[in-house]
C-alpha positions in Angstrom: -25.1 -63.6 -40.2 -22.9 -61.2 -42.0 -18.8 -60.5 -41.5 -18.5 -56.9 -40.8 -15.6 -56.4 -39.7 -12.3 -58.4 -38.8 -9.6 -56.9 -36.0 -6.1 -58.6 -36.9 -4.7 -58.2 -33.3 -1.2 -58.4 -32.6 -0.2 -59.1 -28.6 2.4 -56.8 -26.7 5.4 -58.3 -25.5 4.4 -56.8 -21.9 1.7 -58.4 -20.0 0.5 -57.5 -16.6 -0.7 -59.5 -14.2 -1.5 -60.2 -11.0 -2.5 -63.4 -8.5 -5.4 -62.0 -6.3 -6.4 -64.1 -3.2 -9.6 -65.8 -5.3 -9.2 -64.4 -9.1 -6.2 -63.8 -11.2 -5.9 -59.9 -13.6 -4.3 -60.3 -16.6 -4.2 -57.6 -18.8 -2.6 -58.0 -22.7 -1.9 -54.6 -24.3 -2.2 -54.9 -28.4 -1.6 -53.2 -31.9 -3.2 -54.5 -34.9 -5.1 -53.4 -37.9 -9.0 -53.8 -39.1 -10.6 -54.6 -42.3 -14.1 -55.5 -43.4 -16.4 -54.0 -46.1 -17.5 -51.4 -43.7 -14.1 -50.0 -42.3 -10.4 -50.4 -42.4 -8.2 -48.8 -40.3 -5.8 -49.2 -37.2 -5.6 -49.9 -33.6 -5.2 -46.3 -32.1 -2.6 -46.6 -29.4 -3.1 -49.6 -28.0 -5.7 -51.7 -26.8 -6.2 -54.1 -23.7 -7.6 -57.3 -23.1 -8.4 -58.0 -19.4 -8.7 -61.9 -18.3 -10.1 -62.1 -15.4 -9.3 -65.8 -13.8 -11.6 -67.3 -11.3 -9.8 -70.1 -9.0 -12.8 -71.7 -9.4 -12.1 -71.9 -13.6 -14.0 -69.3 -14.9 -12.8 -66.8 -16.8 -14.2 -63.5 -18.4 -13.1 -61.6 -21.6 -13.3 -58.2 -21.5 -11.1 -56.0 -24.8 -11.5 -52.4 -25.1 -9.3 -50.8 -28.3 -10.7 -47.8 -30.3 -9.8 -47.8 -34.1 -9.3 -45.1 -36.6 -9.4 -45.4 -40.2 -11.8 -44.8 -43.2 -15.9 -45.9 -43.6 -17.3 -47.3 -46.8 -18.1 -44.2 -47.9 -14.8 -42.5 -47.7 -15.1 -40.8 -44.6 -12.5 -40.9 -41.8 -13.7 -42.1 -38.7 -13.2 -44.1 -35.4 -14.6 -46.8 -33.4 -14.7 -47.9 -30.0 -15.0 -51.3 -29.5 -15.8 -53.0 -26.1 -16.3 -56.9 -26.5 -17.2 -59.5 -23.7 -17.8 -62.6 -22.5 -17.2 -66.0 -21.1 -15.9 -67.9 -24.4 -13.5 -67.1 -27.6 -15.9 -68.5 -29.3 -19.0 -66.1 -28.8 -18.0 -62.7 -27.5 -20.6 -60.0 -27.3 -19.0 -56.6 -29.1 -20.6 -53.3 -28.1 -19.8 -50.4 -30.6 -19.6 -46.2 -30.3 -18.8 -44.5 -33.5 -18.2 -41.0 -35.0 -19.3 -41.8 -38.6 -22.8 -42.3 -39.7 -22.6 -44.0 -42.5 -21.3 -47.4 -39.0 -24.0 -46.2 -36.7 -25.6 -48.9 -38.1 -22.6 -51.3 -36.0 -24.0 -49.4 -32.4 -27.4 -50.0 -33.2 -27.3 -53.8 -34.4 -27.0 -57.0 -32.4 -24.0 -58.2 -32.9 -21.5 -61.0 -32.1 -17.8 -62.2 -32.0 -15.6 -64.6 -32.7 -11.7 -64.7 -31.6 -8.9 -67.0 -32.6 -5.5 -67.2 -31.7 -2.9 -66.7 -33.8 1.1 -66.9 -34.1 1.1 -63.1 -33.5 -2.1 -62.7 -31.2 -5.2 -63.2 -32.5 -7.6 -62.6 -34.8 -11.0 -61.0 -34.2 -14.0 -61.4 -36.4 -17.2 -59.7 -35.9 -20.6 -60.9 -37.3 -24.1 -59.2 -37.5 -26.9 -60.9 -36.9 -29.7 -60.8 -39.9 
């Protein structure tokens, strides 16, 4: 597996939520900057990430954020990132991109990993090889 890219996420101080009669919506709003050997850039606007609590204990991740900054080859691009799952530790990205020097992100299998932070929380993203 390789690190492509990491997403330094930092949480809003306004979170939404609300108590439903058998699963809980809360939805984080977030800033933050990305860095990897493919891409840097920024969180455009702001982000979300949805919670989505079962009664029953379960709970799905579901982020969407779209990023704007440079490709490894100089070019300035953006990214749309939509990542889910069941765990923080093994979130499924999916990837749209403008540049094609990334298109190689939307095309490949890959995987991530989220940990929480003093700020929010820090998003790393592998390929598979």
């Amino acid at each position: 597996m390789e690190l492509v890219l990491t997403v330094h996420v930092v949480l809003s101080k306004n979170i939404y939520g609300l108590k439903g009669k058998d699963v809980d919506i809360c939805m984080l709003p977030f800033t933050g900057t990305a860095e990897g050997p493919y891409f840097n850039g920024v969180v455009l606007g702001e982000g979300v990430d949805t919670q989505t609590i079962f009664h029953n204990g379960r709970v799905l991740f579901s982020a969407r954020y779209m990023l704007e900054g440079t490709d490894f080859k100089g070019s300035k691009c953006r990214i749309f990132i939509e990542n889910n799952g069941e765990s923080l530790e093994r979130l499924t990205p999916t990837v749209v991109t403008d540049s094609e020097a990334l298109q190689f992100l939307a095309e490949s299998e890959l995987f991530s990993v989220v940990t929480p932070n003093e700020v929010g929380v820090e998003v790393k993203v592998y390929k598979n090889s």
